[in-house]
C-alpha positions in Angstrom: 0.0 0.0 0.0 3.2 2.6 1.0 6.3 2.2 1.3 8.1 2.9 4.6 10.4 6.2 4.3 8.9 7.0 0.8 7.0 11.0 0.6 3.8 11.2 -0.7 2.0 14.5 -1.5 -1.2 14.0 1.5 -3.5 15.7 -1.5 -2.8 12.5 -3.4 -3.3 10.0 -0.7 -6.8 11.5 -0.4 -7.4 11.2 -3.6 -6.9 7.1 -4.2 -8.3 6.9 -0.7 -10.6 9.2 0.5 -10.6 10.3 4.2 -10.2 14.0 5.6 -7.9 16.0 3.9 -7.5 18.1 7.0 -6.5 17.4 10.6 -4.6 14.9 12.2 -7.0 11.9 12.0 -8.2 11.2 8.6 -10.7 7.8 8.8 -11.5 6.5 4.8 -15.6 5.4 4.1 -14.4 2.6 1.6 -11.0 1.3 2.6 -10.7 -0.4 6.4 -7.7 2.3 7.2 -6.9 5.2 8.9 -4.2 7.9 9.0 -2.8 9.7 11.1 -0.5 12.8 10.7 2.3 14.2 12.9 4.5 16.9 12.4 6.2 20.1 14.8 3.1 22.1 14.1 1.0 20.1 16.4 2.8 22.1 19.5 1.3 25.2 19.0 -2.3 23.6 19.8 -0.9 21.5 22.5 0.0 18.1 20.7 3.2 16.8 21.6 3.8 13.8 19.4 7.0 11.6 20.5 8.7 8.4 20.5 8.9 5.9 24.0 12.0 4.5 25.1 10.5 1.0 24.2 9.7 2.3 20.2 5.9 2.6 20.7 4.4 6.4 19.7 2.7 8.6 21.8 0.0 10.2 19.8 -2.1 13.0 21.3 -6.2 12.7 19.8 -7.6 15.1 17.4 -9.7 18.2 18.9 -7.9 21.7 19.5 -10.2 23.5 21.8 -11.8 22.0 24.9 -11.2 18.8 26.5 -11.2 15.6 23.9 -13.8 13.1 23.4 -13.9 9.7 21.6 -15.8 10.9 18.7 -15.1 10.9 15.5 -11.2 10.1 15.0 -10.3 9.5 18.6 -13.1 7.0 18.7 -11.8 5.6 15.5 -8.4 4.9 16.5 -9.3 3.4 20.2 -11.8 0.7 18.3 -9.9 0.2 15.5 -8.6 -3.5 16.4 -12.2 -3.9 17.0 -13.6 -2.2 13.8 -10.9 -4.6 11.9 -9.3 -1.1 10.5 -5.3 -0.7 9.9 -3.9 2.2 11.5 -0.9 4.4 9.0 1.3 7.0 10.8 2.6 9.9 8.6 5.0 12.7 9.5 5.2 16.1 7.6 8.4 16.5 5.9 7.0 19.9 4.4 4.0 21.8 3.6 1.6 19.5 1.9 3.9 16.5 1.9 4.2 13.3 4.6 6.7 10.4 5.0 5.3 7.4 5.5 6.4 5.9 8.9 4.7 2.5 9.1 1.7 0.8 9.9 0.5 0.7 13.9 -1.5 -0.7 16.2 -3.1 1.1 19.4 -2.1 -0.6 22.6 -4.7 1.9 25.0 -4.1 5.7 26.0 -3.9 7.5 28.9 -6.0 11.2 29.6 -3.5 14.0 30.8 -3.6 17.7 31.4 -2.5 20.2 28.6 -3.4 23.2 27.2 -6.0 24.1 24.2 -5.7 26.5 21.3 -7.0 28.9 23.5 -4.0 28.8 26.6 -7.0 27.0 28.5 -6.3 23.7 30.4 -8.3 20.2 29.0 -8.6 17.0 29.2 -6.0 15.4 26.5 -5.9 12.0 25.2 -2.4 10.9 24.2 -2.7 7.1 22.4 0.2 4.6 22.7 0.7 3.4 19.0 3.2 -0.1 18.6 4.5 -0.4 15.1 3.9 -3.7 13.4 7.2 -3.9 12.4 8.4 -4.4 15.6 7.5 -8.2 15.1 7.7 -7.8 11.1 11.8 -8.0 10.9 14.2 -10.2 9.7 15.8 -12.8 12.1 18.3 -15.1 12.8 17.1 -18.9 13.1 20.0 -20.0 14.7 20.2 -16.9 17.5 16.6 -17.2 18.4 17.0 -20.9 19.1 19.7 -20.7 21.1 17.6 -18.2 23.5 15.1 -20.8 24.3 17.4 -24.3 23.9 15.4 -25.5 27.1 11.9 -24.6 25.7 9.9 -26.7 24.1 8.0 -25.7 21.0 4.5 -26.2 22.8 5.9 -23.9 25.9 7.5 -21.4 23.3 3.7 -21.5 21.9 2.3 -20.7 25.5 4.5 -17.8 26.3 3.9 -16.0 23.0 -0.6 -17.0 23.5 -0.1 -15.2 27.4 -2.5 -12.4 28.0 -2.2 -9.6 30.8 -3.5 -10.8 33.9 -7.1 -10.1 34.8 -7.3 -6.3 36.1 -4.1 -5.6 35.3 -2.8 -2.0 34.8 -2.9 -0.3 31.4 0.9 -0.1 31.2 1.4 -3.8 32.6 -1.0 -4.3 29.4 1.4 -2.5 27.4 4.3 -4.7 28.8 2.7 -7.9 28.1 2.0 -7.0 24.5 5.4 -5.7 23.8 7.0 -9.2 25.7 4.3 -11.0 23.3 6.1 -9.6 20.2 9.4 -11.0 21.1 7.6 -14.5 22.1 5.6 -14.5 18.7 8.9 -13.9 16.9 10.6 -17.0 18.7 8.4 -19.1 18.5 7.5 -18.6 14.5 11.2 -19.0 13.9 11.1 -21.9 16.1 8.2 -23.4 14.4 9.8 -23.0 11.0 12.7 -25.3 11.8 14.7 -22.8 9.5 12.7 -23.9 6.4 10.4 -20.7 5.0 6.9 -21.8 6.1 5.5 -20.4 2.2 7.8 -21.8 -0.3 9.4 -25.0 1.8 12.9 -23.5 1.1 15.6 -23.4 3.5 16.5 -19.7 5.0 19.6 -18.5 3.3 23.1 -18.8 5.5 24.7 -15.8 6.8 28.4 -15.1 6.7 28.7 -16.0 10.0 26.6 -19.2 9.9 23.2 -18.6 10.8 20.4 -19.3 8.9 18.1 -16.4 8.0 14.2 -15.7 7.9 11.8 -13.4 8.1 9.1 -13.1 10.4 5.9 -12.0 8.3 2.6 -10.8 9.8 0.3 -12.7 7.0 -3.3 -10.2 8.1 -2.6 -7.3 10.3 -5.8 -7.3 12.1 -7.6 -11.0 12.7 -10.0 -12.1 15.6 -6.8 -13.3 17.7 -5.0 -10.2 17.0 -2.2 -9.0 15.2 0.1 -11.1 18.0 -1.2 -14.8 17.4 0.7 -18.1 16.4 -1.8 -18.3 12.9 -1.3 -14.8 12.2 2.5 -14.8 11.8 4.4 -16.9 9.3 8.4 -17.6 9.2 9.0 -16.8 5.3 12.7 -16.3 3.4 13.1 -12.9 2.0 12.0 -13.5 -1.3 9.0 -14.6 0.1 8.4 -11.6 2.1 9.3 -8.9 -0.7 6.2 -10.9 -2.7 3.8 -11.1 -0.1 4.1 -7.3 0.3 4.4 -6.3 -3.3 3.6 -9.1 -5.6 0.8 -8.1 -8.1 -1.1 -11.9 -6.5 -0.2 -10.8 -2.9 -3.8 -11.4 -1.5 -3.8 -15.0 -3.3 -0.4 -15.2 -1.2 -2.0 -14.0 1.6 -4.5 -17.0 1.7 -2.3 -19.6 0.9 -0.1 -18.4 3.7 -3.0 -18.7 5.9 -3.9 -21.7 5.0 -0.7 -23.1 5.4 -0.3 -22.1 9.0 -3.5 -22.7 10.0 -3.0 -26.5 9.4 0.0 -26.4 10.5 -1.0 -24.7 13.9 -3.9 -27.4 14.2 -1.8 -29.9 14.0 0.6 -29.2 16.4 -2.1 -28.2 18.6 -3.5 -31.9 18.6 
């Protein structure tokens, strides 16, 4: 759909898209997408935008004067998992242009105290947003293994299914689900046995020795979530590079599903 790093006149996006052309929040009628746009600007109305020291995004909601609500695109972006929409961060490079920095998914948010457009203190909603590709990278087979030598595959599979504890806080939430994206990557690597789970081919060796794959989310949004054993796939590069840009990608997509869901039902048995 983009392509990470690459600046796209926002005008144009609009135009194969739809959404709002203005604001920070732009939410799409006939695509299941929504964008959001964050540049220096934003401070002047009280929006302070910023990285975490764990690489999620803190995003603060749309709405300039008074305290924010979830209507419209706050209300958007909290349901989103829910509403089965993909969420696509932006930043302004320059007037009328954006960079596209990757596609997200909204862990919770927290309400603080800031100022308005008018100097007037409000009710602010500030979303934390974890990138997909935190889980979508490339990965060494052999390094990964080694980690969890004394693991079984089935407990691997366990650690990477475990969900916050029952009334737990929204940042031990947001530690689990981080923790889950390093389990899901294990245990997909582990699961492949160093073979690309699409193609059947054997990852290709590094200089050093170790065997190389890629861990591939094959839907970004399902029922399970983006962080589930049947949503992830252990795929060689080639692999990867077609199931993102391949002019069949969506009949990749299903065989890719296909494929892991039998393979996850049998190793569930």
């Amino acid at each position: 759909m983009f392509i990470r790093n690459e600046v796209y006149k926002r005008k144009n996006i609009h135009m194969e898209y739809g959404g709002q052309g203005q604001g920070g929040i732009s939410t799409p009628t006939n695509f299941p997408c929504i964008f959001i746009f964050t540049g220096e600007s934003g401070d002047e109305f009280g929006y302070a935008d910023s990285w975490t020291k764990y690489g999620t995004f803190k995003y603060t909601g749309e709405g300039q004067i008074g305290h924010m609500q979830f209507i419209r695109g706050n209300k958007a972006v909290r349901d989103h998992l829910k509403n089965n929409k993909s969420i696509f961060l932006f930043q302004y490079v320059k007037s009328a242009y954006v960079k596209y920095i990757g596609e997200f998914m909204c862990l919770g948010y927290e309400i603080i105290q800031a100022i308005d457009k008018n100097n007037r203190e409000r009710n602010s909603i500030v979303f934390e947003l974890n990138p997909i590709d935190n889980i979508d990278v490339g990965c060494d087979f052999n390094d990964l293994a080694e980690s969890n030598l004394n693991q079984s595959l089935e407990e691997l599979r366990k650690k990477a299914m475990e969900q916050a504890v029952e009334g737990a806080s929204s940042e031990e939430i947001k530690i689990n689900v981080r923790k889950r994206s390093k389990a899901i990557r294990e245990y997909a690597m582990r699961r492949s046995q160093g073979v690309c789970e699409l193609c059947g081919e054997r990852g290709f060796v590094k200089k050093n020795g170790d065997m190389y794959l890629e861990v591939h989310h094959i839907t970004r949004l399902s029922d399970n979530g983006p962080d589930h054993p049947v949503s992830v796939a252990a795929i060689c590069a080639n692999c990867h590079a077609r199931s993102h840009y391949a002019h069949n990608k969506d009949e990749i997509k299903n065989r890719l599903l296909d494929l892991i869901y039998q393979k996850e039902k049998e190793l569930s048995v």
